[in-house]
C-alpha positions as a printed Julia matrix, in Angstrom:
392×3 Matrix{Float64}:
  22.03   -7.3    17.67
  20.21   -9.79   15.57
  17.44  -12.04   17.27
  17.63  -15.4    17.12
  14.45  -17.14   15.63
  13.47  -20.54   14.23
  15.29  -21.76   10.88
  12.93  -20.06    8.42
  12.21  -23.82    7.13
  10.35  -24.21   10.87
   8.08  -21.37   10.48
   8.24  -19.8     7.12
   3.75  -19.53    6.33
   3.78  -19.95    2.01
   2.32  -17.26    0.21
  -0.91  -19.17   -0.26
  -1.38  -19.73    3.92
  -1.04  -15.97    3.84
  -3.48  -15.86    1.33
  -6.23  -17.77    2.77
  -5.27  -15.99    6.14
  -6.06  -12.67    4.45
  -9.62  -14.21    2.7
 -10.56  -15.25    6.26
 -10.28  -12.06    7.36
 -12.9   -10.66    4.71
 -15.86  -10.82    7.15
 -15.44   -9.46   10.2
 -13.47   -6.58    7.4
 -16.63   -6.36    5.92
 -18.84   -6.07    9.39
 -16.63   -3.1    10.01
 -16.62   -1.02    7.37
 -19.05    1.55    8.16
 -18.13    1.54   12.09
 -14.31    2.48   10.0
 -15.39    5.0     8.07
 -17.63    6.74   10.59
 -14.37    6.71   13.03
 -12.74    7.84   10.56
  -9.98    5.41   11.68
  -9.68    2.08   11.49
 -10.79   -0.43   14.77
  -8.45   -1.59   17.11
  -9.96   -5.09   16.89
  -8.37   -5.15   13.06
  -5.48   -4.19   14.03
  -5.18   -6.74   16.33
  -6.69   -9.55   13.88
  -4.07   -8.45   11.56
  -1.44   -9.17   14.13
  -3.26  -12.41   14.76
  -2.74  -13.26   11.67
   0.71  -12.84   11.36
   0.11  -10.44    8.68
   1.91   -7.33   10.37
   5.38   -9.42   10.15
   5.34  -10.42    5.95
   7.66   -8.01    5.17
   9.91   -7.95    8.57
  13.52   -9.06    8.49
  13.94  -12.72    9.28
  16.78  -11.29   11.77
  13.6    -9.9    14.19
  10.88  -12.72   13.67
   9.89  -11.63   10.31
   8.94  -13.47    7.23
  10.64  -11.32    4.44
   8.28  -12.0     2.23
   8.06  -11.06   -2.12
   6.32   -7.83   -2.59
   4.1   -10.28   -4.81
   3.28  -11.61   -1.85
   2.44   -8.49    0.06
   0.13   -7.29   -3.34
  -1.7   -10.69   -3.14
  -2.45   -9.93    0.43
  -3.79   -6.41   -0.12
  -5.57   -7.13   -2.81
  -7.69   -9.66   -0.54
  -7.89   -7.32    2.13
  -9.19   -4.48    0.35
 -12.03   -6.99   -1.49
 -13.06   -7.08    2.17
 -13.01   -3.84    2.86
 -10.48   -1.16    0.88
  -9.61    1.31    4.47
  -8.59   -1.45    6.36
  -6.92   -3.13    3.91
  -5.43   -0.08    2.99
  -3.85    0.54    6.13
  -2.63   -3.24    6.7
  -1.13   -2.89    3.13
   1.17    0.51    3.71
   2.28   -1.16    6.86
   3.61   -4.18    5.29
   4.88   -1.69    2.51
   6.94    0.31    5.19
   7.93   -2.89    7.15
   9.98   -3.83    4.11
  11.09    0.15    3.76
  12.6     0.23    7.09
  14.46   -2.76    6.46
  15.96   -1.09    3.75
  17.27    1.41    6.05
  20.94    1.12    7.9
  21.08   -2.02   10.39
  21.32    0.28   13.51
  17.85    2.13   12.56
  16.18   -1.38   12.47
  17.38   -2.4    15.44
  16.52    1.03   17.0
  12.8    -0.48   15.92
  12.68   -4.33   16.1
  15.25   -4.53   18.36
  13.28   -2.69   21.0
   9.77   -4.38   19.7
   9.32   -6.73   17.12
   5.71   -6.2    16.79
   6.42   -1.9    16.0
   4.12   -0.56   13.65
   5.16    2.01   10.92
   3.62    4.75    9.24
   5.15    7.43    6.89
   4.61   10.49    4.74
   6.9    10.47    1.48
   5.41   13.5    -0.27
   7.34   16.1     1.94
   9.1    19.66    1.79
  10.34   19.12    5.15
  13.59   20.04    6.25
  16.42   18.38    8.25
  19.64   20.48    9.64
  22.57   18.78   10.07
  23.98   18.71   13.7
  26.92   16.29   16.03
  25.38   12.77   15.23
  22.5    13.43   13.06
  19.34   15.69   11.99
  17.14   18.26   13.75
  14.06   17.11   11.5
  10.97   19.7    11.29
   7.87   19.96    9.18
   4.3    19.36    9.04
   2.8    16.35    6.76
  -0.37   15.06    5.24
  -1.9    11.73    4.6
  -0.42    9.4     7.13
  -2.43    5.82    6.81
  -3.18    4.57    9.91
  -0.95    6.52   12.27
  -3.13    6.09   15.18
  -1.94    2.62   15.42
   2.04    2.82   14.92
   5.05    3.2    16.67
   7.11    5.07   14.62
   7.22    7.34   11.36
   8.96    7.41    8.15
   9.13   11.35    6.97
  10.3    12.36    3.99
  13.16   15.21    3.63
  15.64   17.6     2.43
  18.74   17.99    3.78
  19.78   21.58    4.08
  22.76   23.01    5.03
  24.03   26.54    4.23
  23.03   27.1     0.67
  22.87   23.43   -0.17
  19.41   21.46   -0.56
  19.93   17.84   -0.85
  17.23   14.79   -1.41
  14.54   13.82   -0.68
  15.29   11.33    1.62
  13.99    9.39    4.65
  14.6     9.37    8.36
  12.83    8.19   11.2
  11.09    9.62   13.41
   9.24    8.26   16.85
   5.55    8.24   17.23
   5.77    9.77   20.61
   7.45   12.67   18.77
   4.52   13.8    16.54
   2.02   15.96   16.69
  -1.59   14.45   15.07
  -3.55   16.81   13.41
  -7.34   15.74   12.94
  -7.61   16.79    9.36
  -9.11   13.46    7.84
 -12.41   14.25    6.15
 -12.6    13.32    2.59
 -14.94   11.46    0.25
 -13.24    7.95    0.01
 -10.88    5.93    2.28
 -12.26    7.17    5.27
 -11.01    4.43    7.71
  -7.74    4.64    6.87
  -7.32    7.46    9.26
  -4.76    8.96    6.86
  -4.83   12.64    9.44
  -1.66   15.13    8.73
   1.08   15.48   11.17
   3.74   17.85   12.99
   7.11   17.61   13.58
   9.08   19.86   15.55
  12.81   19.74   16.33
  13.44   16.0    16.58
  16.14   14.51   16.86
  17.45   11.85   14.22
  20.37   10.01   14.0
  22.72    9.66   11.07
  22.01    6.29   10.84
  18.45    6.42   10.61
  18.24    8.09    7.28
  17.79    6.47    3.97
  19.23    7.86    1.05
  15.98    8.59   -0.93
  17.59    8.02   -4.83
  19.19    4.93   -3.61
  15.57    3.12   -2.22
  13.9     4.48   -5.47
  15.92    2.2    -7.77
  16.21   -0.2    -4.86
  19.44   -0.37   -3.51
  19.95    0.07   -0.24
  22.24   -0.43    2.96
  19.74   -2.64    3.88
  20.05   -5.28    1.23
  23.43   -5.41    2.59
  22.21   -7.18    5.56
  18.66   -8.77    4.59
  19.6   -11.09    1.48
  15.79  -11.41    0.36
  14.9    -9.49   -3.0
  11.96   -7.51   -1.53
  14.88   -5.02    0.41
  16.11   -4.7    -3.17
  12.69   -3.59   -4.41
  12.94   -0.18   -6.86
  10.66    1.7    -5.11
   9.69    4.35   -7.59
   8.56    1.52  -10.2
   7.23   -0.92   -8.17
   5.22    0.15   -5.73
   2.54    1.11   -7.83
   2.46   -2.68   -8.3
   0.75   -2.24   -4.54
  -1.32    0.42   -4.54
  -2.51   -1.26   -7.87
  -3.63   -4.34   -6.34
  -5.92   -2.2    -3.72
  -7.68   -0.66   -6.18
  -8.09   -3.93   -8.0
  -9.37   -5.31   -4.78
 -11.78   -2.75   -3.81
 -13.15   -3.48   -7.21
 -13.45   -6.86   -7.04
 -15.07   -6.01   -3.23
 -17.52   -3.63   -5.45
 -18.77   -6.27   -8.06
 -19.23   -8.5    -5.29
 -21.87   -5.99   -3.36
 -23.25   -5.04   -6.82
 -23.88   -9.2    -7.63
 -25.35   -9.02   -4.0
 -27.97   -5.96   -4.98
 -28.49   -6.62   -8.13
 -29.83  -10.39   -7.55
 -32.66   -9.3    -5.52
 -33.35   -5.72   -6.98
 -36.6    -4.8    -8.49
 -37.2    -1.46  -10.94
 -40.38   -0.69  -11.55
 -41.71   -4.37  -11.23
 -39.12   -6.21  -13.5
 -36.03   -8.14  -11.59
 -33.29   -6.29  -12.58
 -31.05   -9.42  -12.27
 -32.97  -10.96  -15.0
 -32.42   -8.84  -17.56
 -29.75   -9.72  -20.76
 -28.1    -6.17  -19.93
 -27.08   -7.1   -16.58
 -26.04  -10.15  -17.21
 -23.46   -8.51  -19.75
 -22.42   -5.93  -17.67
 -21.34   -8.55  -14.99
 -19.36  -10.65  -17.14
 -17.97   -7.85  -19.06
 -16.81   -5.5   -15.46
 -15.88   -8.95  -14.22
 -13.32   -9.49  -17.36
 -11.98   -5.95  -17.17
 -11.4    -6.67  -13.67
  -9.47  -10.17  -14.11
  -7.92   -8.39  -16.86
  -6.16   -6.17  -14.95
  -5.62   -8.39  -11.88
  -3.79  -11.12  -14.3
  -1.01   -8.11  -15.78
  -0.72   -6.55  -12.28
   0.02  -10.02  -10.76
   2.1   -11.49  -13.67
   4.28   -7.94  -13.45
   5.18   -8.41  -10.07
   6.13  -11.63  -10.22
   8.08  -11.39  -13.09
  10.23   -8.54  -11.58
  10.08  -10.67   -7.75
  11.7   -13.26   -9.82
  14.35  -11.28  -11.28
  14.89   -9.17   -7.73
  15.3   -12.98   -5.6
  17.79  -14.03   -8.34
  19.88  -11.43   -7.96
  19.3    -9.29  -11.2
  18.51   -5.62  -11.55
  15.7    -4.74  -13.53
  16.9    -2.63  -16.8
  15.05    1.23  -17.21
  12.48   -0.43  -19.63
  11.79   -3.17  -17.48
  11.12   -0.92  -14.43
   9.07    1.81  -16.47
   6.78   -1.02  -17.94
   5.96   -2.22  -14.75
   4.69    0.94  -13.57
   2.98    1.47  -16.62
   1.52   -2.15  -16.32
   0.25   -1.19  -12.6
  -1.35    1.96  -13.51
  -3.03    0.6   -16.81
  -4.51   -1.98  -14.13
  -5.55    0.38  -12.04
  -7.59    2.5   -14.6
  -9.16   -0.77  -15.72
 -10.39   -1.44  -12.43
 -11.19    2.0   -11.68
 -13.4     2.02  -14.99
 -14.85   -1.46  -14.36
 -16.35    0.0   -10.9
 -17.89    3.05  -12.65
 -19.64    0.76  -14.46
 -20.96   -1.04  -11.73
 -21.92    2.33  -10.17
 -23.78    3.4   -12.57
 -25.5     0.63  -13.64
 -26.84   -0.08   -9.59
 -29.87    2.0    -9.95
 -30.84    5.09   -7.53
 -31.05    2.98   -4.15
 -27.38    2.46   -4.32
 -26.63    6.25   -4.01
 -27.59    6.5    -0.75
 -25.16    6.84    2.61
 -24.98    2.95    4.36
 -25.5     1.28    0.41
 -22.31   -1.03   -0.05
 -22.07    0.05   -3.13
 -21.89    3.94   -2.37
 -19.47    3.17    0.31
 -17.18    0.85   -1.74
 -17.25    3.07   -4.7
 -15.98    5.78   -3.36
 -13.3     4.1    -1.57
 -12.38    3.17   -5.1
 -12.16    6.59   -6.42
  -9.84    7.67   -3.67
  -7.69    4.41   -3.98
  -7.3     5.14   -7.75
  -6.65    8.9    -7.31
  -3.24    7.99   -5.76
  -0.49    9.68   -7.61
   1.73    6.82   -8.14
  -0.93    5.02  -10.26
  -1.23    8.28  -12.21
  -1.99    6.61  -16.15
  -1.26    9.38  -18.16
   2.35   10.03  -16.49
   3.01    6.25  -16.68
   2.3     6.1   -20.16
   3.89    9.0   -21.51
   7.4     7.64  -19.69
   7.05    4.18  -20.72
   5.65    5.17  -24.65
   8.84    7.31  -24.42
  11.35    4.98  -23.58
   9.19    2.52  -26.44
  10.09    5.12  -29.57
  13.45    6.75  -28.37
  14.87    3.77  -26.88
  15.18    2.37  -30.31
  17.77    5.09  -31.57
């Protein structure tokens, strides 16, 4: 049953008190970052300061304590995060993003969550060729999965599916799936986004019910049985266009989080005698990376807004609407991707070494912008498609 909670005028934090909570965390991200990556998971003391900060519940149903709040908001968070440090943020980020998944799902499968513990965590997999057999009352869901942010820390999973029965393959779509009912597999070793903990998994045989499955075309273009019951436009969020929006604003973060450390190393280097931060090159490539990267942090932003606008008023976004947004969000993401190489390159050999800031942060940039769903080429071609054809 729905929790009672305070009128939402009581104890509804604005976006910018979520902000600053998020900026305040940058520190004590930043003090952790190599202790992160060397764990190859990130530290139970974030988690908790995430918590803390009320950040775990942005996304959560009003109906179980939650804020509900605009996937603008949950971009503007990550994006501060990850300038602290991009694995932790990371993680905090795909939380919030599967927070406002789940309550897109049936009302039953949140409850089966919130309604046990408010505070649940959530992990998923959504790249999957995992199967699920229809039996009395549900699924027997099976299959092994990769790249699971931060599922040392969560209560449950989201895994992604194919229902199968007798010749017929239908999906994919989601179900979930209890923590206690997986299988980790310590797999994680890879050149950026080490923290995030992102091992594979095993599932074997569980049991889902009917009601805890979401139809997986239906959350792509955002509607969902649970918009029915959470009113807010971020349950109505088309997932397939803008989520990139998200992992966008990481990337853009980690960036910023690298031109910080290479303004840090670059003030007090010395190359052969000369200070390095006194040199006319420099100074251009600071305020030219620094451009690229408030470039793309000023379309990613105004895109998400825009369409949060549109989503809490009620309106659908039309095809060309949703495929320029993901083309907006990738085209960011290059930028900032490009913007760091600079940087990189231009830090001189000191900053190539394991325990440099800029090494570390770098490559956690790579990995961030490898993500598929920021893939430029693919966003392009589909939105300079629709451009040309769409005017027949």
């Amino acid at each position: 049953m729905p929790h009672s909670t305070p009128s939402a005028a009581e104890t509804q934090p604005s976006a910018g008190e979520f902000y600053a909570r998020a900026e305040a965390l940058q520190p004590v991200l930043r003090e952790r970052a190599a202790d992160a990556e060397h764990a190859r998971s990130v530290p139970a003391d974030s988690i908790q300061a995430f918590r803390d900060a009320g950040l775990v519940r942005m996304t959560q149903p009003e109906r179980y304590g939650g804020n509900a709040m605009g996937w603008d908001v949950l971009c503007g968070v990550a994006q501060r995060l990850t300038r602290g440090d991009g694995a932790q943020g990371w993680v905090m980020a795909i939380m919030g993003d599967h927070a406002q998944m789940l309550g897109s799902f049936p009302l039953q499968a949140q409850e089966d969550v919130w309604g046990e513990n408010p505070d649940a965590l959530i992990s998923a997999l959504f790249d999957s060729k995992c199967v699920a057999t229809p039996v009395d009352g549900g699924y027997r869901f099976s299959g092994t999965f990769g790249f699971s942010s931060g599922i040392d820390h969560v209560d449950w999973v989201i895994c992604a599916g194919f229902i199968v029965d007798s010749d017929k393959r239908d999906g994919p779509h989601f179900f979930m799936v209890r923590r206690s009912e997986v299988t980790l597999i310590d797999d994680w070793d890879v050149v950026g986004l080490e923290g995030t903990g992102s091992k594979s998994f095993e599932v074997e045989d569980a049991f889902v019910p009917d009601y805890a499955v979401l139809d997986g075309a239906l959350a792509r273009m955002g509607r969902s049985p649970g918009a029915e019951v959470n009113p807010q436009g971020v349950y109505r969020v088309p997932r397939g266009y803008l989520t990139p929006a998200l992992f966008a604003s990481m990337s853009i973060g980690i960036a910023q989080g690298l031109m910080d450390a290479w303004l840090d190393h670059t003030a007090t280097r010395q190359s052969r005698g000369i200070a390095v931060g006194e040199l006319p090159s420099s100074h251009m490539i600071a305020g030219e990376c620094a451009a690229e990267i408030d470039g793309a942090d000023a379309l990613n932003r105004n895109t998400v807004s825009e369409a949060m606008l549109a989503l809490d008023a009620g309106n659908e976004l039309s095809k060309s609407e949703l495929l320029t947004a993901k083309r907006n969000s990738a085209w960011a993401c290059r930028t900032a991707l490009n913007a760091g190489t600079r940087l990189f390159n231009t830090a001189g050999g000191n900053a190539i070494f394991h325990g440099s800031p800029v090494e570390r942060i770098y490559r956690n940039l790579l990995a961030s912008a490898a993500h598929h769903i920021v893939n430029w080429e693919l966003s392009a071609l589909e939105s300079g498609k629709d451009l040309i054809l769409g005017r027949r």
